[in-house]
C-alpha positions in Angstrom: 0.0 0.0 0.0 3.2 2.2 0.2 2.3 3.1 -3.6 -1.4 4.5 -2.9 0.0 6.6 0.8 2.4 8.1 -1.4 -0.1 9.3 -4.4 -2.9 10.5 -1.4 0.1 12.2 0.3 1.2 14.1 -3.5 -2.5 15.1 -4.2 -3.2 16.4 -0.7 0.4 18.4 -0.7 -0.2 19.7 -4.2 -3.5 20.7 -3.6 -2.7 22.6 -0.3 -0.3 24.4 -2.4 -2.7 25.0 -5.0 -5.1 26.4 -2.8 -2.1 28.7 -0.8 -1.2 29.7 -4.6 -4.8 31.0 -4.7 -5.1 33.1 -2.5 -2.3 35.6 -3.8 -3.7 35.9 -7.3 -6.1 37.8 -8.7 -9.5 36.5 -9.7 -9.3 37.9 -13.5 -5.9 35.4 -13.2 -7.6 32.8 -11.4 -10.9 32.9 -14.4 -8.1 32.7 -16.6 -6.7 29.7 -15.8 -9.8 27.9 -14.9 -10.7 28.1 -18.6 -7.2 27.0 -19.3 -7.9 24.0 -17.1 -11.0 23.8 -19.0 -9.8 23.7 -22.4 -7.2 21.0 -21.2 -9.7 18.9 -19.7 -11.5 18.6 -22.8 -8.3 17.7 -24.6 -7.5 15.1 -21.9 -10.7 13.7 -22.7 -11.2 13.6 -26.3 -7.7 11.9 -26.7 -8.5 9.2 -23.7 -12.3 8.5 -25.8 -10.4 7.7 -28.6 -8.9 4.5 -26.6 -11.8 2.6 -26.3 -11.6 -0.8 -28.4 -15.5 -1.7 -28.8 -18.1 1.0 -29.0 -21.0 -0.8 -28.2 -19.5 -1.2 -25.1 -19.2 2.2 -24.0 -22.8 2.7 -25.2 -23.9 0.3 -22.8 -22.1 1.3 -20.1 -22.7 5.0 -20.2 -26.5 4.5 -20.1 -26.2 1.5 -17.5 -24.3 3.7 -15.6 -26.4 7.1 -16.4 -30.1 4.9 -15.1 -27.9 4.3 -11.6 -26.0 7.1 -11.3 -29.7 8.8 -11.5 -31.3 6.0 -10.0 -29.6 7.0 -6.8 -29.0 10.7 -7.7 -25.2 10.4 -7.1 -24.8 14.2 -8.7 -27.1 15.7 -5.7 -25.4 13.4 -3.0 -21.8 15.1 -4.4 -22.9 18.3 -4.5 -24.5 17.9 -0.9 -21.2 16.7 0.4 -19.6 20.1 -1.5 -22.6 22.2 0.0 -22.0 21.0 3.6 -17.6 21.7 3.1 -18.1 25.1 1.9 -20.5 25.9 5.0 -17.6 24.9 6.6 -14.7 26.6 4.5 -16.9 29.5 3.6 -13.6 31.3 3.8 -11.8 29.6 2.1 -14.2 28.8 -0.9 -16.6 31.3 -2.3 -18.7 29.1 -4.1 -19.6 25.7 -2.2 -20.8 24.5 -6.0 -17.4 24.5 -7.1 -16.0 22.0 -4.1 -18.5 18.9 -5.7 -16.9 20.2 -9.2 -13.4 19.8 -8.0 -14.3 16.6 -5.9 -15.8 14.5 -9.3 -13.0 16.5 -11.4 -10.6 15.7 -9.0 -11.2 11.8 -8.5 -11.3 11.2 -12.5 -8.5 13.0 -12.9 -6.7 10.8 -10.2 -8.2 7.4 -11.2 -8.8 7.2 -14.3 -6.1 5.7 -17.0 -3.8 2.9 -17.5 -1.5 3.9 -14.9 -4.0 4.3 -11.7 -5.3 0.7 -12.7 -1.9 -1.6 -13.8 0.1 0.4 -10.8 -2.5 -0.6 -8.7 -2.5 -4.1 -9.7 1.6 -4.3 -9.9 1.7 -3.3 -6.1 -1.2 -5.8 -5.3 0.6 -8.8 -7.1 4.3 -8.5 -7.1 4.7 -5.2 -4.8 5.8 -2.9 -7.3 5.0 0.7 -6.8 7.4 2.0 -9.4 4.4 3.2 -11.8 2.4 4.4 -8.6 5.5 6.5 -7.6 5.3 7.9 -11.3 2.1 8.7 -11.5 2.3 10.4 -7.3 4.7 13.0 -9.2 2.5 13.8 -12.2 -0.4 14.1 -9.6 1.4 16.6 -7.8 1.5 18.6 -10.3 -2.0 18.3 -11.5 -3.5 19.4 -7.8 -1.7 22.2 -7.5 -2.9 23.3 -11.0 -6.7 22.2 -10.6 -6.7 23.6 -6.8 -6.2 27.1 -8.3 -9.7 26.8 -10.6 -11.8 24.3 -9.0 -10.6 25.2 -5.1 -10.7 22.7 -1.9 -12.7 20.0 -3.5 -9.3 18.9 -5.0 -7.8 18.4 -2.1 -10.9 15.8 -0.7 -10.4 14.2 -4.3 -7.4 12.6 -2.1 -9.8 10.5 0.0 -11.0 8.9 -3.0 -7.9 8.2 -4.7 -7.1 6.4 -1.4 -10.2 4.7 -1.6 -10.3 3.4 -5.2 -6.5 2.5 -5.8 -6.4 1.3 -2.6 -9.3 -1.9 -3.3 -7.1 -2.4 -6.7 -4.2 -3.0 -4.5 -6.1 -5.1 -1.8 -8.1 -7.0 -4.9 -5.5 -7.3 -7.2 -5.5 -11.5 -7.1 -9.5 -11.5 -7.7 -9.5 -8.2 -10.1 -7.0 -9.1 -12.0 -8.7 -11.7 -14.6 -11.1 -8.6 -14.9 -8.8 -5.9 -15.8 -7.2 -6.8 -18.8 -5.9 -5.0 -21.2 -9.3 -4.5 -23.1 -10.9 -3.7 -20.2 -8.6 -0.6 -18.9 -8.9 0.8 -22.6 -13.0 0.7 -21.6 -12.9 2.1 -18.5 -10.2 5.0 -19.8 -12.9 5.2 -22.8 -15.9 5.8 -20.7 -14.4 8.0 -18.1 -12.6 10.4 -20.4 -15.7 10.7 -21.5 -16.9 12.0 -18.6 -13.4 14.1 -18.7 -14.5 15.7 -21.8 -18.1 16.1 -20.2 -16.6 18.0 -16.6 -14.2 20.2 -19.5 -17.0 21.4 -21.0 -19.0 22.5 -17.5 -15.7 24.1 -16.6 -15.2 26.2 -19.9 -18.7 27.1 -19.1 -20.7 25.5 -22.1 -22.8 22.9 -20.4 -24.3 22.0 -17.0 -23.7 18.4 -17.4 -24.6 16.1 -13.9 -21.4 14.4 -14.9 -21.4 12.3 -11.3 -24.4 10.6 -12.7 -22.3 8.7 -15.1 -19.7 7.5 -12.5 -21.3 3.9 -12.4 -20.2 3.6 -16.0 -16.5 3.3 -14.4 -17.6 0.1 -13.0 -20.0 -1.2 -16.0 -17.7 -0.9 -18.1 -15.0 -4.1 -17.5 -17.9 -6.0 -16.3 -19.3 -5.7 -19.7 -15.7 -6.5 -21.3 -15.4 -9.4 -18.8 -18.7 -11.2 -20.1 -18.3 -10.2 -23.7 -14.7 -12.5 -23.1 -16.9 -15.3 -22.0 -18.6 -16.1 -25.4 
């Protein structure tokens, strides 16, 4: 588990730095770069899209995902969470909104890709944290970038990252039949999507309730692991 301390600890230092960052710049500055941010997080996630292997796939997923994600109205839940930390961090973060923004923004930034899921797995099954140590440094530098625009829910982002890679680690044996190759390329497919779709509500174009489609995430190499069965 060395691996996973090590990227919580880089998200939660980058993001307090991030958010320390913040508060000496101007807000025309800090607009600026959350559109920057924006801009790169559709990029991000238009070239991770492009790595899914079998359409249909996807399709299913994202509206398996969308009826539960709905089902259970995971979008309000997140934003109640955001709602009840900028109560408390009202000084530190004018708009309690933008704390569930940088919370879902946060966690798919974090999780989602080849490296989150094969590190994971390499420290579960052979204890090799070399990719995880990577990835900690590039993570680093992303929170202190996306705490800027999107504020403190970066920072609790971190408790999720602990959360997800750490059940890869502690699942690796039983997951690892799952997460094949195909499979990551789905799961990086359908959450760039999602990438793209949090880009976009940062830039300012839509008002997408992206943490509806999180359940897709997990659809996704179920659907590849049954597909392999026939």
């Amino acid at each position: 588990m060395i691996g996973v301390l090590v990227n919580t600890a880089t998200v939660i230092i980058g993001s307090l730095i991030g958010l320390l960052l913040k508060k000496g710049i101007p807000e025309k500055f800090t607009d600026a770069v959350m559109i920057g941010i924006g801009l790169c997080t559709v990029y991000i996630g238009v070239s991770g899209a492009l790595q899914g292997e079998n359409t249909l796939i996807l399709i299913i997923s994202i509206v398996i995902g969308s009826i539960i994600g709905t089902g259970i109205d995971l979008d309000q839940k997140i934003s109640n969470l955001g709602q009840w930390v900028g109560d408390h961090f009202r000084k530190t973060e004018g708009n309690s909104h933008s704390v569930a923004e940088g919370f879902v923004t946060g966690c798919l930034f974090f999780c989602i890709g080849a490296m989150t899921v094969v590190g994971s797995l390499n420290a579960g099954l052979t204890g090799d944290n070399e990719m995880l140590f990577t990835k900690s440094l590039l993570d680093f530098i992303a929170s202190a970038m996306l705490s800027v625009s999107l504020g403190i829910g970066v920072l609790f982002s971190a408790a999720f990252v602990f959360a997800f890679q750490g059940s890869i680690v502690l699942l690796a044996g039983f997951l690892q039949p799952i997460l094949t190759d195909a499979a990551i390329a789905e799961i990086t497919c359908a959450g760039s999507l999602m990438i793209l779709a949090l880009g976009l509500n940062i830039i300012g174009i839509t008002k997408i309730k992206v943490a509806n489609y999180l359940p897709a995430i997990v659809v996704a190499p179920i659907l590849n692991w049954m597909l392999s069965l026939f």
